[in-house]
C-alpha positions as CSV (number, residue, x, y, z in Angstrom):
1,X,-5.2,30.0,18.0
2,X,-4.0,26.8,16.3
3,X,-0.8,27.2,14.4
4,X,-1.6,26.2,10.9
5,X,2.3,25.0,10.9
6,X,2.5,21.0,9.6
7,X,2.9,18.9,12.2
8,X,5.9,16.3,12.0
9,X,4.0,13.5,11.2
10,X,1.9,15.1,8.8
11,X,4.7,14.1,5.7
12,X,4.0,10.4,6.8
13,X,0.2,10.4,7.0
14,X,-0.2,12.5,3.8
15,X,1.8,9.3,2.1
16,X,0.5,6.2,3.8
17,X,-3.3,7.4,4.6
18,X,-4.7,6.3,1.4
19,X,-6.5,3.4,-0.3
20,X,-4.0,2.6,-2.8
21,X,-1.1,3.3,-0.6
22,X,-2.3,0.4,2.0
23,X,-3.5,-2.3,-0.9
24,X,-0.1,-1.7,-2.2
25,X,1.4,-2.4,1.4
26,X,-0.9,-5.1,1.8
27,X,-0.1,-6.7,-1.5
28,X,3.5,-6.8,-0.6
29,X,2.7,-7.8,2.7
30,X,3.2,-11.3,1.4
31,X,6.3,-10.6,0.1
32,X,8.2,-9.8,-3.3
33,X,5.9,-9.4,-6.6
34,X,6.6,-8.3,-9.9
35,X,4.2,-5.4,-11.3
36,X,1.6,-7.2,-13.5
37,X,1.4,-9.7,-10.2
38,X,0.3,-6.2,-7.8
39,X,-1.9,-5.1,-10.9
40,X,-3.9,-8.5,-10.7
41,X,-4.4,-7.4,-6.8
42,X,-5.7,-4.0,-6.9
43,X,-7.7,-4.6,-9.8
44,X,-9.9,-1.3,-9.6
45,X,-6.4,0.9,-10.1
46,X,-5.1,1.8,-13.5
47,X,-1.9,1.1,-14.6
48,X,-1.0,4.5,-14.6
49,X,-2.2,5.3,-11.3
50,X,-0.2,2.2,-10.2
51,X,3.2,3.3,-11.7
52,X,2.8,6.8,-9.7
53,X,1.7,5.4,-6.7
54,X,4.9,2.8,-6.2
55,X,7.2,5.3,-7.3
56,X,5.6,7.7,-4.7
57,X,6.3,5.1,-2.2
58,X,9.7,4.3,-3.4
59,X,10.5,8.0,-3.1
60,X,9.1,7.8,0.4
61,X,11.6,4.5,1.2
62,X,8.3,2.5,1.7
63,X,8.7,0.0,-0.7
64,X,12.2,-1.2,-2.5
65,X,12.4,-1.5,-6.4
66,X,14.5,-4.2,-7.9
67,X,15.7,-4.7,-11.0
68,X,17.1,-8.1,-12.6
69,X,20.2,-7.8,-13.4
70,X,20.2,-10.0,-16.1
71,X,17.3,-9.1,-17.5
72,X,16.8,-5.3,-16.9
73,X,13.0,-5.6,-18.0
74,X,12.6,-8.1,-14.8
75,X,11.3,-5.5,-11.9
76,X,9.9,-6.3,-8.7
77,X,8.7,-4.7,-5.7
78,X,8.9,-5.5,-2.1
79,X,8.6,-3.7,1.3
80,X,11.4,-2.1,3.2
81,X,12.1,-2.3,6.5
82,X,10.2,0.8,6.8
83,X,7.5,-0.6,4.9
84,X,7.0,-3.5,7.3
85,X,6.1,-0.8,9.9
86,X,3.2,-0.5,8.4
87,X,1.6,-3.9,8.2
88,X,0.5,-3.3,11.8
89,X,-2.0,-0.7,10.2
90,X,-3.3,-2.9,7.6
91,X,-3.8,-6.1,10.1
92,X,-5.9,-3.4,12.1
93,X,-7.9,-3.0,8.8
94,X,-8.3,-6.0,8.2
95,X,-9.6,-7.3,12.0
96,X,-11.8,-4.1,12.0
97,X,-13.3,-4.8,8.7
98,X,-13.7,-8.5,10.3
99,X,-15.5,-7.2,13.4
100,X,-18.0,-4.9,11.3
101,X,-19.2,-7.7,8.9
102,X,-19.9,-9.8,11.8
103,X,-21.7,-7.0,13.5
104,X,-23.8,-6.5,10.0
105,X,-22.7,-2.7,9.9
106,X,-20.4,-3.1,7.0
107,X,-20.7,-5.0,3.9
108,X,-17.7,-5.8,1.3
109,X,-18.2,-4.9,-2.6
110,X,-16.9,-8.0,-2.9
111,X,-19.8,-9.5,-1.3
112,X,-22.1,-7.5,-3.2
């Protein structure tokens, strides 16, 4: 019988294995951005939806807040070093999604 105990890796999966999660790592993939400038991005996530998921990833070390010390309003968001890890995912994403569309098995909505 299969032990129903969590495996080690399941922590990371649970927090990286999502849609949002990887636009937001793909987003920052080119480097630091201010909120409103990630918003623009992932255009079919709310705002609220948005401030939970980069605090989750915050919380998980994924991403780095920083705030202007100058200006506190001034907030932006980049990837850790941990964070980088993951742009080896998205790249994977993004040739697969590549290969499909030439292979006419997958179609974009932004194509549609």
């Amino acid at each position: 019988m299969v032990s129903k105990a969590k495996q080690p890796h399941d922590e990371l999966m649970y927090s990286i294995a999502d849609y949002c999660t990887l636009r937001v790592v793909d987003v920052l993939s080119d480097g630091e951005k201010r909120f409103n400038e990630i918003h623009r991005e992932l255009t079919d996530a709310s705002t609220v939806t948005l401030t939970k998921r980069l605090k989750k990833l915050e919380a998980s070390g994924l991403i780095e807040r920083h705030v202007e010390t100058l200006d506190k309003q001034s907030v932006t968001y980049s990837l850790s070093e941990t964070g980088k890890k993951i742009l080896p995912i998205v790249t994977e994403f993004h040739k697969l999604s590549d290969s499909l569309k030439k292979r006419g098995k997958y179609e974009s909505s932004t194509n549609q």
